[in-house]
N, C-alpha and C positions, 0 to 999 in steps of 0.2 A: 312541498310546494314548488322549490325550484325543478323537480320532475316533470309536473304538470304545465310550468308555467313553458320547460322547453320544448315538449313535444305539443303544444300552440303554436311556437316558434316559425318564421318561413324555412321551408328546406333550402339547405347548402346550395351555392351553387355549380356543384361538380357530379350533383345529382342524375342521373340518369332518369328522362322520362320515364320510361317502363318501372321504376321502384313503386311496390307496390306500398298504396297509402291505405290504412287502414281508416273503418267509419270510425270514431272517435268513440260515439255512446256504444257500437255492437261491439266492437273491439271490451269496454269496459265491462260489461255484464256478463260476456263470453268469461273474460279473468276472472272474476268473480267467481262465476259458476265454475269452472275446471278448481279455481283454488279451493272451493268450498270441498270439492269432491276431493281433492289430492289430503284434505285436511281433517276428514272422516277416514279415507280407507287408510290415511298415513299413522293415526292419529292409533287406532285400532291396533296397524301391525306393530306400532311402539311399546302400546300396552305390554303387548306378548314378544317382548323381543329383551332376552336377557344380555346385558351388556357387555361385553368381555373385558380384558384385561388392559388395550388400550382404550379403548373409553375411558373406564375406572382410574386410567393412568392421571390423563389432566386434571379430573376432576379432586383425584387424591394431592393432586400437584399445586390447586387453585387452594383447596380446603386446607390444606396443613402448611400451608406457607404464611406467616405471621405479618409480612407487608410485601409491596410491590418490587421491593429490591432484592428482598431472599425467595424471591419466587422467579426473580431474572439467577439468582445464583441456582436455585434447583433445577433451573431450565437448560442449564448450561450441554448436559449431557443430553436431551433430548433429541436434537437435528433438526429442530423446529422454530420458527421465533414464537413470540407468547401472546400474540394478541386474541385467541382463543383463550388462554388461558387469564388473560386477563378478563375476559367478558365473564368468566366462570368464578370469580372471588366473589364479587358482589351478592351472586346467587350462594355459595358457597357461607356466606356469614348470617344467610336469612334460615336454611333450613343445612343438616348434614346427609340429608336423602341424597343421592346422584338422580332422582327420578325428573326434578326439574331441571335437569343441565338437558333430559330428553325432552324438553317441553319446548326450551328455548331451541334447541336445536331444528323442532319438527318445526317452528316460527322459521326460522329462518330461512329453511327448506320453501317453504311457502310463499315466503315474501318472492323468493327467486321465479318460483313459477309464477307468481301474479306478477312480474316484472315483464318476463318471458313471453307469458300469453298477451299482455295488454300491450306488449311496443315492439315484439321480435317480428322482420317483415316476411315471416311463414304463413301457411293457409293453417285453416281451425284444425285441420285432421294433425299435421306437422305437431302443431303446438299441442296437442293433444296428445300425440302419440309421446313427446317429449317430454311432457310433464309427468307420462307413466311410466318413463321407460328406466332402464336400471341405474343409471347414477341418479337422476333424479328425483325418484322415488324410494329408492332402496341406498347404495353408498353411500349419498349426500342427503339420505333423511330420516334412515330407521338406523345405519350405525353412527352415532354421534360422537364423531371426532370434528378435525379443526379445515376440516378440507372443506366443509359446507358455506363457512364464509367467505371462505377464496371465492367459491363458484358465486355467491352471490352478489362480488362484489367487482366479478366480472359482466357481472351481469348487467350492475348499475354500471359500467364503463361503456357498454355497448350503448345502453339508453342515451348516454349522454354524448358518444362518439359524432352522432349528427350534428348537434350543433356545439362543437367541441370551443371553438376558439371565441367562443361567447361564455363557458364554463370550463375555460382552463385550470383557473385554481381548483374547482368542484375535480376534476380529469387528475389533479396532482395528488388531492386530500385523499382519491379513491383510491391511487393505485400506491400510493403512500400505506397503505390499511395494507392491499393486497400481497406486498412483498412480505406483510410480517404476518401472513396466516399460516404459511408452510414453504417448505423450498421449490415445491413443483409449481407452486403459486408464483415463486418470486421468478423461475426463470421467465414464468409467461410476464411477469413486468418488465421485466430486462428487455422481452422483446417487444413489447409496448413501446415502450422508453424511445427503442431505436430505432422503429418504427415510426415513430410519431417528430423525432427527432429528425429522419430524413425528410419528412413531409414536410415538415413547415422550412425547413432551409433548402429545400431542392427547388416546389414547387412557391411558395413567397418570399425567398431571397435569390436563389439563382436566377429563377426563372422573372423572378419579379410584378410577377402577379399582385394582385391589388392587397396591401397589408391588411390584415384581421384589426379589429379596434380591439385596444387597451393590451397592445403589444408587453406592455409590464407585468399584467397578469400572465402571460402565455412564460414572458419566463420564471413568473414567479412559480405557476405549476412545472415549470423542467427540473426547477431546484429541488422542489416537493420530490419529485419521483425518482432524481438524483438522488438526494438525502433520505429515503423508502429505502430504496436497494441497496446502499452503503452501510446501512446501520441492521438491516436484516443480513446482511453479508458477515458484520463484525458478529452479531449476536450469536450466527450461526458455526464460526468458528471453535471445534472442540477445545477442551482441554486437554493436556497432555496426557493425565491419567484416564482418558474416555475408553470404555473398552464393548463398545461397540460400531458394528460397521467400521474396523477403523485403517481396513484394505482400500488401496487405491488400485484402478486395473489399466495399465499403460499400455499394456502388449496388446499388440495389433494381430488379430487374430480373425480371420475372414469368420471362421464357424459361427465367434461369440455376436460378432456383427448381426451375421442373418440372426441369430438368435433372436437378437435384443429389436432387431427390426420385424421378426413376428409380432410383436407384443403390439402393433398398430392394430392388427385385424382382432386381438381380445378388447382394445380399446373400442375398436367400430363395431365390431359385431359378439357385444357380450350374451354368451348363452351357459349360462348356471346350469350344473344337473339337476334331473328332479329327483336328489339325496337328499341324506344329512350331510352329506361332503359336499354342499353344491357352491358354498362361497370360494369364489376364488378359481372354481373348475370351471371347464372351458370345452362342451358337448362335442362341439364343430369339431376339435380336435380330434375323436373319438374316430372320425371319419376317413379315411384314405385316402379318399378324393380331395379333401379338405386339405389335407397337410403335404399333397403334390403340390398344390396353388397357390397357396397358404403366402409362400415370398413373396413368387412374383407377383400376388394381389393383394402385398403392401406395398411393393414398388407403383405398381398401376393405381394406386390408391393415389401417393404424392404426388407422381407427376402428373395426372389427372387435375390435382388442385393448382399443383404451379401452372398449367396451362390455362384454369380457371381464374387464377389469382392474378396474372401475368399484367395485363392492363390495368391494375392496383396497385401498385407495388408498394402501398401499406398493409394491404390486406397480406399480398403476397409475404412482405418481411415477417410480417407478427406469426404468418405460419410457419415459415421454413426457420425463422429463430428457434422461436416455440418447440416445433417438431424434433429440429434437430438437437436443441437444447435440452430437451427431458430426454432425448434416447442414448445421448452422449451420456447424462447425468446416471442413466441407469448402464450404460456398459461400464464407466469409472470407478461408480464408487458405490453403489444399491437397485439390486434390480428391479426391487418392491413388487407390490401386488395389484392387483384389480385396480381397488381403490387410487394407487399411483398413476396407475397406467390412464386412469381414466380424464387422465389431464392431455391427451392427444385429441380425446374425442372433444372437451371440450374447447381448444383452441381453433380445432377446426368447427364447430359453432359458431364460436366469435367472430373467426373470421368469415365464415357465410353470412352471418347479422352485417358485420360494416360494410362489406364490399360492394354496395353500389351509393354507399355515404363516401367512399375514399375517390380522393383525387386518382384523375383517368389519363395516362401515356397514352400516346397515340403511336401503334407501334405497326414494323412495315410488315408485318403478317396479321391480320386482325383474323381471319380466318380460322387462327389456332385455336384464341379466345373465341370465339364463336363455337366452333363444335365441341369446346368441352361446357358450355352452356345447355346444350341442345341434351335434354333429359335430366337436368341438375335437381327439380321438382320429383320427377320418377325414384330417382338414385337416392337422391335424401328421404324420400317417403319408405322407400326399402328398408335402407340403412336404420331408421328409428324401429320400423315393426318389431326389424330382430330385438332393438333396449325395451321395446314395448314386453315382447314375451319375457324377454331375459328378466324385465321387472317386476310382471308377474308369477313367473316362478321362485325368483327372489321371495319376495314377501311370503308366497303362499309355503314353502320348505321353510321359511326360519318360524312361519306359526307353527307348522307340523311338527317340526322337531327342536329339542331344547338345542337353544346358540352354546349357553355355556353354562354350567353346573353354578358356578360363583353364586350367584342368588338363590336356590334352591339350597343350594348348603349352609349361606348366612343364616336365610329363613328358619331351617331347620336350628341352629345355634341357637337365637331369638330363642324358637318355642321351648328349647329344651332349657332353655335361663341361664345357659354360659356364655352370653357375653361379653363380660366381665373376669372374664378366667384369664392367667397366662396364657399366651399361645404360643407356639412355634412355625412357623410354618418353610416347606420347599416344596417345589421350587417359586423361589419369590415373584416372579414375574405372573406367574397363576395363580399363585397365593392374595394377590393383590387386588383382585378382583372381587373374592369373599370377603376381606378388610373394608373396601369401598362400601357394600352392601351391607355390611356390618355398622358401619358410622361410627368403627373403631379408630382413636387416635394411633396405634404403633400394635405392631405385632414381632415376635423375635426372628431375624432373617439370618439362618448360620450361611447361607451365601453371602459374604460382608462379613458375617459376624457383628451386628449392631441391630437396634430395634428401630424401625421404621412403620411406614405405610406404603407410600409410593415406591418404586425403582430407582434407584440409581445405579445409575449403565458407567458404573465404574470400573475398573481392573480388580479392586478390591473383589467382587462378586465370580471375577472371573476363573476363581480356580474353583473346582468342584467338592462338593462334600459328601463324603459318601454316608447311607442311611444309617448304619451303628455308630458315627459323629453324631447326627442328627437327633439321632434317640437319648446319647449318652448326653447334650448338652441340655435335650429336655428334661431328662435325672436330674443334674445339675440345678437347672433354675428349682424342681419342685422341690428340693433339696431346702438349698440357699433360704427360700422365702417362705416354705413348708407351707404351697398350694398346691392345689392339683391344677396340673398344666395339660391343655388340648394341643396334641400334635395336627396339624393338618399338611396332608402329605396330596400331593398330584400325581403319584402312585404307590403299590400297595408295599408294605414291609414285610419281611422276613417273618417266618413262622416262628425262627429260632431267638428273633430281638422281641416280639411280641413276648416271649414266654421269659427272654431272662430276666425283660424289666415288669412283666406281670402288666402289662398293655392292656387295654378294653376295647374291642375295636368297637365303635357306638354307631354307625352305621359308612355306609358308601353310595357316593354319587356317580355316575358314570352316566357314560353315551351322550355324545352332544356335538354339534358342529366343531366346535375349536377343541379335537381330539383331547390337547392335553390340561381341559379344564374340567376335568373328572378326578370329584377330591374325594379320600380315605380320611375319617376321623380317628385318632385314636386318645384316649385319655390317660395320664398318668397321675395315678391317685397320690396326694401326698403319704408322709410315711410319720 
């Protein structure tokens, strides 16, 4: 309601005549219609889209956590704060399927495009091309991790960015959410934050412009997005025994730089191969031509927006924060994937959505701003075709080919009526994903050495086990409790450990996009 009631609202007055106002009912019907469509072909590639081993993760994280406190403590290792995972108990208590944490997710996927299409100020082709194109159709809709409510709840920031200081606290509660759906999420809050903090004290207290009403509220949402960022910062903080990611990278090293500043052009222009290896690959690279340009048209990429964003200088902050903020985040300390990276493209969205809602400098070269206006419709129409194909080859390679064995191998356990058997499983991190499918409570992880379901990205896990450990400690349990125990392994065993402990190998799963989620069963009969 209060959505509806503020895009009624009069526009700002820092508005730039030329922003374009959409018809209200074409605008509605168009969302409707692109959502209905995004909600069938999305709906379909979900179907046929076997989950891997981070999916399975939260979902294992939400479901075996017995209250909201010991699921902030299992959280601890993960590098995420939980509000995803919070969304996922609830569902997690109704059924132990993970099929509805894909139901909820392709919902949410959707809400962002019917936000998208009905208030974002692009033409129907733009919003079109974006609602198919590869984060938002594929990243943030067929793989169901916790990034999808980030983007949608940037999305609801934008909606509301126009008439902000009439829904300050609504502006605090959102990005409040948004800090705790992941860290690429929070730094894009931080740059909201600071963003939004220089506009209202630059342009109505420096400057002195006419105050906003209900000045109480404006600070009450500062403390909201303060109190967001402070408490996903503490949450975020590891433990000492964390034994993941747990490099920092200080050295200033020109190579790792360009490196990490390629990663703009897989953010803008993602193009999947047409494999089984296509998540994550990047074609354009493939190209010679490609990878001479490749810097300097990431460089010609930013400074092209800072001379766009320049008479905004909220628009302007929230990107070169943002921008600069995730590529630092990935040179320091994770340089992540696709999926990560794909927080540049969307901050530079957000900032083409507000930029002609943000207050306007008046600066002694307007000229600059003007010509990098001049084809900003062309260059953004471009820019999306590439997520447009990149989305449809996405989806159309993960129906072609299995994403990851975990589910076919559960499946297979099901039919075969073990269950219920002891299990062993390595490596646990792959192993996890056949547990989830399973709607198994604990399986035995000799990484750790203890019995679990989910990961923990401990030190414990960190030393290696090798496969005649592995086999001898499955001897062991079938021994001790005289069951037969199912080995499940993410790669094959020795001819010679098969034969000393009289193994059955019961069948194998292989070939699938996440290489090493191709599992070997084997059985060890009691004695």
């Amino acid at each position: 309601m209060f959505l509806q009631h503020f895009c009624q609202s009069t526009p700002n007055h820092t508005l730039e005549s030329s922003r374009p106002v959409p018809m209200q009912s074409n605008e509605k019907y168009y969302a409707i219609v692109v959502t209905t469509a995004f909600i069938l072909v999305g709906g379909f590639s979900a179907l046929h889209h076997e989950m891997w081993r981070d999916e399975i993760q939260a979902w294992l994280l939400a479901r075996d956590s017995t209250s909201v406190v010991e699921l902030f403590a299992n959280m601890k290792y993960e590098g995420h704060p939980a509000l995803w995972h919070l969304c996922l108990m609830p569902l997690s208590r109704i059924t132990a399927s993970p099929i509805i944490m894909q139901v909820l997710h392709l919902l949410i996927a959707a809400a962002t495009v019917f936000l998208f299409v009905r208030f974002a100020p692009f033409n129907k082709v733009q919003k079109f091309l974006f609602s198919f194109g590869y984060f938002a159709l594929y990243e943030y809709a067929i793989v169901a991790r916790n990034y999808a409510i980030g983007v949608l709840l940037i999305t609801i920031f934008c909606v509301l960015y126009r008439d902000r200081y009439k829904r300050f606290i609504w502006i605090g509660i959102v990005l409040i959410l948004l800090a705790h759906t992941s860290v690429h999420a929070l730094i894009v809050t931080i740059a909201i934050g600071i963003a939004l903090t220089y506009e209202y004290i630059y342009f109505y207290c420096y400057k002195e412009k006419e105050q906003p009403e209900n000045r109480q509220h404006i600070w009450i949402g500062f403390v909201l997005i303060g109190l967001g960022i402070l408490t996903a910062v503490l949450q975020l903080n590891p433990p000492s025994d964390t034994g993941f990611a747990v490099a920092w990278h200080f050295k200033f090293e020109l190579q790792r730089i360009n490196n990490i500043t390629k990663i703009i052009t897989q953010a803008m222009f993602p193009s999947p191969r047409a494999s089984m290896g296509f998540w994550g690959s990047h074609q354009l690279n493939s190209y010679a031509i490609f990878q001479f340009i490749r810097l300097p048209l990431c460089y010609l990429i930013v400074w092209w927006c800072i001379l766009r964003f320049i008479k905004r200088p909220t628009a302007l902050l929230i990107y070169l924060i943002g921008t600069i903020g995730l590529l630092a985040f990935f040179y320091v300390k994770y340089g992540g994937s696709i999926r990560h990276h794909g927080f540049l493209f969307i901050t530079f969205v957000l900032t083409s959505w507000i930029y002609h809602d943000c207050p306007e400098l008046n600066i002694k070269f307007p000229s600059l701003s003007k010509i990098s206006q001049i084809g900003f419709s062309i260059v953004f129409t471009g820019i999306l075709i590439f997520h447009y194909l990149g989305g449809i080859t996405a989806i159309t390679m993960d129906y072609k080919y299995i994403f990851s064995n975990g589910k076919r191998t559960a499946e297979y356990i099901k039919e075969q009526g073990m269950q219920d058997l002891l299990m062993v499983g390595d490596t646990d991190f792959a192993i996890s994903t056949v547990v989830g499918y399973l709607e198994k409570k604990e399986i035995y992880y000799p990484k750790g050495s203890r019995f679990g379901s989910f990961v923990r990205w401990d030190k414990a896990r960190t030393h290696g086990v090798s496969n005649p450990k592995i086999v001898e400690t499955a001897n062991l349990l079938s021994t001790q409790t005289d069951q037969d125990v199912l080995i499940i392994m993410n790669r094959t065993l020795q001819v010679e450990l098969i034969e000393q402990y009289e193994l059955e190998l019961l069948t194998s799963f292989t070939g699938s996009t996440i290489g090493n989620e191709g599992f070997h069963l084997y059985l060890i009969r009691a004695h």
